[in-house]
Wavefront OBJ file of the C-alpha trace (Angstrom):
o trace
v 0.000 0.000 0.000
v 1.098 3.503 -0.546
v -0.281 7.270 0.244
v -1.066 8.832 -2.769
v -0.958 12.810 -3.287
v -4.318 13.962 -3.017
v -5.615 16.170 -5.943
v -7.284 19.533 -5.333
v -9.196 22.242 -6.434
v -7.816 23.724 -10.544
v -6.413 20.086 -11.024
v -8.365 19.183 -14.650
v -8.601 15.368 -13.493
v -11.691 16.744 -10.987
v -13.638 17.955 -13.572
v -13.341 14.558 -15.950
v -16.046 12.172 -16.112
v -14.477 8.979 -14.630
v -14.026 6.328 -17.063
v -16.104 3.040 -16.322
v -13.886 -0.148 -14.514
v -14.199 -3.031 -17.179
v -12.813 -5.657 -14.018
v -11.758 -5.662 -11.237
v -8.159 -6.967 -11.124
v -4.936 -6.755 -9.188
v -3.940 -3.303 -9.807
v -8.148 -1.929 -8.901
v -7.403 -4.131 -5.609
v -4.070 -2.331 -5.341
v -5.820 1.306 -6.127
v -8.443 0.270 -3.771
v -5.775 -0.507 -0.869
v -4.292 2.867 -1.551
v -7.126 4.938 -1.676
v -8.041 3.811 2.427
v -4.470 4.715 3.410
v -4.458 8.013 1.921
v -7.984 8.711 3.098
v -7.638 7.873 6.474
v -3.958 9.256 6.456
v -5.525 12.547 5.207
v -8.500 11.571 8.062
v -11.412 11.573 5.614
v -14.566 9.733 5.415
v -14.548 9.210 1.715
v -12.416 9.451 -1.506
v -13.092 9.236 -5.430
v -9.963 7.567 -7.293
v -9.838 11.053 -9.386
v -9.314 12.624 -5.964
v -5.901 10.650 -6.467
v -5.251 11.204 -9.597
v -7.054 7.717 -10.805
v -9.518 8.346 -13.783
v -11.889 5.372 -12.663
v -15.445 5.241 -11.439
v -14.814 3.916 -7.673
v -15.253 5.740 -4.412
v -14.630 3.879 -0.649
v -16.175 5.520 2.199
v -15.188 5.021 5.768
v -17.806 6.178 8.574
v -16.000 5.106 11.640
v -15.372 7.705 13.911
v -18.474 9.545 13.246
v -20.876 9.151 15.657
v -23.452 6.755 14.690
v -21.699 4.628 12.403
v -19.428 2.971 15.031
v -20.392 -0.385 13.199
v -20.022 1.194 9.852
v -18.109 -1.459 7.426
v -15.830 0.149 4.971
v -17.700 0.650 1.554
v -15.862 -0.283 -1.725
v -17.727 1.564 -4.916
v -17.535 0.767 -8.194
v -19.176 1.811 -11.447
v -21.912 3.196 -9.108
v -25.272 4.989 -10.611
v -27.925 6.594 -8.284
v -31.349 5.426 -9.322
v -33.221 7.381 -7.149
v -33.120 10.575 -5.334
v -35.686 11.674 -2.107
v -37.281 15.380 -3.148
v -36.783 16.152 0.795
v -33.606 18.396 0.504
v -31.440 19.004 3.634
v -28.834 21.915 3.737
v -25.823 20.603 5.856
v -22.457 21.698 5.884
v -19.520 20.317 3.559
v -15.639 19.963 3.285
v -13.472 17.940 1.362
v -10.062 16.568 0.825
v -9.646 18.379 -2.273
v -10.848 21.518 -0.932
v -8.572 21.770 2.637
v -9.820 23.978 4.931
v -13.246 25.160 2.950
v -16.149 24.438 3.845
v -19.373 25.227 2.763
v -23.386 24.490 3.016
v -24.560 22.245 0.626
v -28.267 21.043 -0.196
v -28.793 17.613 -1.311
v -31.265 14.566 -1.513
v -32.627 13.140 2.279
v -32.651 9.723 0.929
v -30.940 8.046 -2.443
v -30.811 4.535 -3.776
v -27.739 3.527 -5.554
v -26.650 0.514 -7.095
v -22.759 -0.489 -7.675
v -20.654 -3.220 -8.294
v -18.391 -4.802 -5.403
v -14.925 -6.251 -5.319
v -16.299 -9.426 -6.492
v -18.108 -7.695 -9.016
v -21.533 -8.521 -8.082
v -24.226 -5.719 -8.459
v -25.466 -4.477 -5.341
v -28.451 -1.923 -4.105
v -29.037 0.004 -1.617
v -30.804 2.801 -0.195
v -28.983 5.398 1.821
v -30.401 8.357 4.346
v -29.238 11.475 6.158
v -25.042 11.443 6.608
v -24.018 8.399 4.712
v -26.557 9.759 1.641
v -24.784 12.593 1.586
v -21.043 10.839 1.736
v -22.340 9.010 -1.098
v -23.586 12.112 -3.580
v -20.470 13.871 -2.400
v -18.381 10.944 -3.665
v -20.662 10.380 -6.582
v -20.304 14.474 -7.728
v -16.780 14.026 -7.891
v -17.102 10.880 -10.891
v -19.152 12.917 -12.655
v -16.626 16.066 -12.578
v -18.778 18.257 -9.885
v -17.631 19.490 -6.136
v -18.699 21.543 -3.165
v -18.479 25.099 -5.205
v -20.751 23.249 -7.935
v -23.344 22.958 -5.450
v -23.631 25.768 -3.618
v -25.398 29.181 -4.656
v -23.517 32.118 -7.156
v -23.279 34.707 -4.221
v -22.286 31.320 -1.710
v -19.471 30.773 -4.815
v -18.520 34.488 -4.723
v -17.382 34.427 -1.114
v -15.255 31.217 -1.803
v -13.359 32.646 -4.431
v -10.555 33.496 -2.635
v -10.160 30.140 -1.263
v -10.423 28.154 -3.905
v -7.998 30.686 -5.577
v -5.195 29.770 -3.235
v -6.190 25.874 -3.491
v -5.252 25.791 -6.751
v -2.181 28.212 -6.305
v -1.287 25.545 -3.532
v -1.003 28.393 -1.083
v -2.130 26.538 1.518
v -1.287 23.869 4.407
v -2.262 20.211 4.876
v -1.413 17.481 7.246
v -1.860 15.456 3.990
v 0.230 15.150 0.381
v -1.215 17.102 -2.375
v -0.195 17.020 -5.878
v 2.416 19.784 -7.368
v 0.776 22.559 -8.856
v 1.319 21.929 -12.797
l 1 2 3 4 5 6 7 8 9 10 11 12 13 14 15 16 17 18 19 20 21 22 23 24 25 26 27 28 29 30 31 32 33 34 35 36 37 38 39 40 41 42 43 44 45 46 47 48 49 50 51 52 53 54 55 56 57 58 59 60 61 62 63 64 65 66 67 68 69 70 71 72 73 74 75 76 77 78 79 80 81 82 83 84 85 86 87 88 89 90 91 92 93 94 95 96 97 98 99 100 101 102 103 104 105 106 107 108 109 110 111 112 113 114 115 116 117 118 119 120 121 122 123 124 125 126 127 128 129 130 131 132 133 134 135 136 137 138 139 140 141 142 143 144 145 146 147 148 149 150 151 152 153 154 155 156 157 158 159 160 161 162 163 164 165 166 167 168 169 170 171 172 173 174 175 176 177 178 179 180 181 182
């Protein structure tokens, strides 16, 4: 396993559509390995494999250490599609790995119901509420080339502009690896 540099805000890999995983083999196993040590080296909850540089449609979320989810397994997500969304919206507050230190309020869907494949590439559904709903649309916006400043309103946007222009002039500090400014 190895940490990988974590990709931020200006980096063109964010705003890609993530390319579909045909199998999964050794080297998805291997990317999947790596993407829990950098995201819980980086102490996140969840990370897209174009958050590290990977152009693939996976996520993994970790919940444990929130409270709530003390039983929470470790989620592996791969070629995932949401197939439903609640129209109950709930406005909670945001950050990410590839935005350090902004945060911001974000609405999204109460409820969702998403199906993915696993590691043994077997198609599975579920439906998803409150916190882990929103882990999973967060994760989800980043495979299809969205994030936090996306989602938020113009005048919300404005405000952040200053942050996210020193993200992506890397004028900024992280406990974490982040790639080179190129």
């Amino acid at each position: 396993m190895s940490l990988m540099p974590v990709t931020v805000y200006g980096d063109s890999i964010l705003r890609e559509t993530a390319k579909p995983i045909l199998s999964v083999d050794d080297e998805i196993i291997q990317n999947i390995h790596d993407l829990f040590e950098t995201m819980r080296n980086a102490n996140g909850i969840g990370l897209a494999a174009n958050q590290v540089g990977l152009n693939k449609k996976m996520f993994i979320i970790d919940l444990k250490g929130v409270d709530g989810y003390d039983d929470f397994k470790p989620l592996v997500v791969i070629n995932p599609e949401i197939i439903e969304y609640s129209d109950e919206l709930i406005i909670m507050e945001e950050g990410c790995l590839s935005l350090p230190d902004l945060r911001a309020d974000v609405e999204r869907s109460e409820f969702i119901k998403i199906k993915y494949l696993d590691t043994d590439e077997e198609l599975q559904e579920f439906e998803a509420e409150s916190w882990l709903a929103r882990v999973i649309l967060h994760e989800y916006d980043h495979l299809i080339g969205k994030m936090i400043p996306d989602r938020v309103e113009p005048r919300i946007k404005q405000k952040l502009k200053g942050d996210l222009i020193r993200i992506m002039k890397r004028d900024i500090e992280t406990d974490y690896q982040i790639t080179e400014r190129g």
